[in-house]
C-alpha positions in Angstrom: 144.7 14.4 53.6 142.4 14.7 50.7 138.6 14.6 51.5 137.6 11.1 50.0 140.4 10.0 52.6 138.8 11.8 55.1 135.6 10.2 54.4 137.4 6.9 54.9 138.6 7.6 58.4 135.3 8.9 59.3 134.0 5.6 58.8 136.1 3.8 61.7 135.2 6.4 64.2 132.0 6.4 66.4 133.0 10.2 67.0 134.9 13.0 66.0 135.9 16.5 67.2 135.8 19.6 64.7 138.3 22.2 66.0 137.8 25.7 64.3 141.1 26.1 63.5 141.0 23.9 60.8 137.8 25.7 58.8 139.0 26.9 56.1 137.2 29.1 53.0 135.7 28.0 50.5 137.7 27.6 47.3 136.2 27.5 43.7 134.8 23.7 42.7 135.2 22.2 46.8 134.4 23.3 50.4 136.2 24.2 53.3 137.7 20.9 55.1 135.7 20.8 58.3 132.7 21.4 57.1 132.8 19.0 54.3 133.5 16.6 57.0 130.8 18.0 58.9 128.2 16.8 56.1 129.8 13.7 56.0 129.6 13.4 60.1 125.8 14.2 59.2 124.8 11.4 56.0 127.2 9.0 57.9 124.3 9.1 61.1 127.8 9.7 63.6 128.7 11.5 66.6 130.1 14.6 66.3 131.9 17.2 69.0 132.6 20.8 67.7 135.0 22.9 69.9 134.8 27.0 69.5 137.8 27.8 71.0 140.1 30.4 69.6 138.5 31.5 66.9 134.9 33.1 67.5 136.1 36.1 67.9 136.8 36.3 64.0 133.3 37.2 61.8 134.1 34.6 59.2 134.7 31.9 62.0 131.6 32.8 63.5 130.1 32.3 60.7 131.3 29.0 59.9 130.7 27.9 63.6 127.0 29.0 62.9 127.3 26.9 59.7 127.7 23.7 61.7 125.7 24.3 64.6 122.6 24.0 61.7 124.0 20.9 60.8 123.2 19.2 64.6 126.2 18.3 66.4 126.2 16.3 69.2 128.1 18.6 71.4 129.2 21.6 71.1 131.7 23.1 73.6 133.4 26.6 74.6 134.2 29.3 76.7 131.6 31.4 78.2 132.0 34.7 75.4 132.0 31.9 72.7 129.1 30.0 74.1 127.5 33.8 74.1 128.5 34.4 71.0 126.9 31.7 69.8 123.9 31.9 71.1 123.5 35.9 69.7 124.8 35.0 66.1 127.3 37.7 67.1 130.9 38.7 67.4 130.8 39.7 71.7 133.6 40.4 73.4 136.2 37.5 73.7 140.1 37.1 72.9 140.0 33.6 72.0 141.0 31.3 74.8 140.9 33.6 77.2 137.3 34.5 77.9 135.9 37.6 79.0 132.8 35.9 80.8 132.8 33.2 83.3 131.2 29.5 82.4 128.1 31.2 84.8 127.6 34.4 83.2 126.8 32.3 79.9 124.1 29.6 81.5 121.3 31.1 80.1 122.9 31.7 76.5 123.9 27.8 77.4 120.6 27.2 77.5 119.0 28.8 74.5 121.8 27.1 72.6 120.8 23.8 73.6 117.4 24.2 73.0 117.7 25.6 69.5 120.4 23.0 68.5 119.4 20.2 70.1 123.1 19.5 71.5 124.3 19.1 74.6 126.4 22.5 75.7 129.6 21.9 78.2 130.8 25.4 79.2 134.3 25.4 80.6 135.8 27.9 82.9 136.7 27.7 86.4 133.3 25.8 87.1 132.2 23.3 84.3 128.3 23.5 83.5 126.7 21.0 80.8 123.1 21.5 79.7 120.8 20.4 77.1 118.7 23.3 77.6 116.3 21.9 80.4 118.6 20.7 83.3 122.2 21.8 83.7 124.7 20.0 85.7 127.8 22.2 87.5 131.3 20.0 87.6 134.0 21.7 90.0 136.9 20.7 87.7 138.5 23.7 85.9 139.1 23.6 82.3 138.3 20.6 80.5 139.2 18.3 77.1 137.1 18.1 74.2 138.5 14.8 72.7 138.1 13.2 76.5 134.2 14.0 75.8 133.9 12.6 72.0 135.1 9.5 74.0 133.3 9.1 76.9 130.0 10.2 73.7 131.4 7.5 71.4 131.3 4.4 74.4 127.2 6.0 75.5 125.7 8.3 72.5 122.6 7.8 74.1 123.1 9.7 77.4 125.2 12.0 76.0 124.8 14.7 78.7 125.7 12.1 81.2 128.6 11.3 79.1 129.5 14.4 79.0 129.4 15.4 82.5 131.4 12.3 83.2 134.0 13.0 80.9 134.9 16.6 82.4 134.8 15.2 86.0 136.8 12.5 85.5 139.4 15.3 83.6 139.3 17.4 86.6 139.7 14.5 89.2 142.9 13.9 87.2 144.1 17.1 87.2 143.7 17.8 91.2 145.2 14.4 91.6 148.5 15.3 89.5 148.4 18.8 91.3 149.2 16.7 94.5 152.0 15.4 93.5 153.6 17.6 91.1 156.4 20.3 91.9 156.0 22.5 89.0 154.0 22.7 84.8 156.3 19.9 83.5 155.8 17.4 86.5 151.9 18.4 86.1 151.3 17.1 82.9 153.3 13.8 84.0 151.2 13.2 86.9 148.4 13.8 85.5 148.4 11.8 82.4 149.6 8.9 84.8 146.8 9.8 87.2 144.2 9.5 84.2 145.6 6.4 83.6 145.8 4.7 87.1 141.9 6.4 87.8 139.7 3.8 89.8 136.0 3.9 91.2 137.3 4.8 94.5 138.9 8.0 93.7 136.4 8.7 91.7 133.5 8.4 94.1 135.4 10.5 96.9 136.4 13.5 94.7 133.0 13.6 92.8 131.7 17.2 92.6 128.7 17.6 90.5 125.6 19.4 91.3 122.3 19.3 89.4 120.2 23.0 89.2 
């Protein structure tokens, strides 16, 4: 897709998620893809999500992840090492999407990030926290998805940490309610895209799990 398209489809969307794997370099006479869309996310006055994962173990993807923190995304998720990473402005030790710290160990780096960004940080690992540097919220839902939160941002940009903390509980709800019923990996992603679907206030209400520090 050339960038003037990209521009186009940005203009439909109330929010969009910037994955690292797409950054590329910068070639002679144009920048790399996601952060041209980036300054376009930023001009255009829209919500933005930026997911670390995968590659902040890499100095030039660091680098570029450092890059669009400046520009002010809304949210900006990770692992704990990539959330720490962040926060230093350095390569720590991480192998991707497996992280070498736990969501906990980073809640401090969390913070800091949040305060000098100004975006709400969701921290996935076994626990989920979400801060915006002041108050942090813990979900009890494992790993989460970053394109569930640009949604849930997109309906409420103005409670975005709310938002936010909604959109990994309701994930993790989901997923335990799939786990119930599923006999193996490929019956788990079945049930639990069905038990996204078929989610109602009840179910909701009685596996709720989040606690506010």
């Amino acid at each position: 897709m050339k960038r003037r398209e990209k521009k186009e489809v940005v203009r439909m969307m109330k929010s969009v998620v910037l994955v690292l794997s797409f950054v590329e370099e910068e070639e002679e006479g144009g920048g790399g893809g996601c952060c041209g869309i980036c300054i376009f996310l930023e001009m255009e006055g829209l919500s933005s999500v930026r997911e670390s994962v995968r590659f902040i173990c890499f100095g030039f993807r660091l680098k570029a992840c450092l890059e669009l923190v400046g520009l002010r995304p809304g949210v900006i998720r990770g692992n704990g090492s990539e959330i720490i990473a962040l926060s230093k402005a350095s390569v720590g030790a991480t192998k991707g999407v497996v992280s070498s710290h736990e969501s906990m160990d980073a809640m401090e780096a969390a913070k800091t990030l949040a305060q000098s960004s100004g975006a709400i940080i969701p921290v996935s690992g076994a626990v989920d926290i979400i801060t915006y540097g002041h108050q942090v919220l813990i979900t009890a839902t494992g790993c989460a998805v970053t394109a569930l939160i640009a949604a849930f941002v997109a309906v409420d940009p103005l409670h975005a940490l709310e938002a936010t903390a909604s959109a990994l509980s309701i994930f993790g709800i989901a997923g335990e309610m799939g786990m119930d019923m599923a006999n193996g990996p490929a019956s788990l992603r079945m049930h639990f895209i069905d038990s996204l679907y078929n989610l109602d206030q009840a179910s909701v209400s009685s596996r709720l799990k989040i606690t506010s520090l």
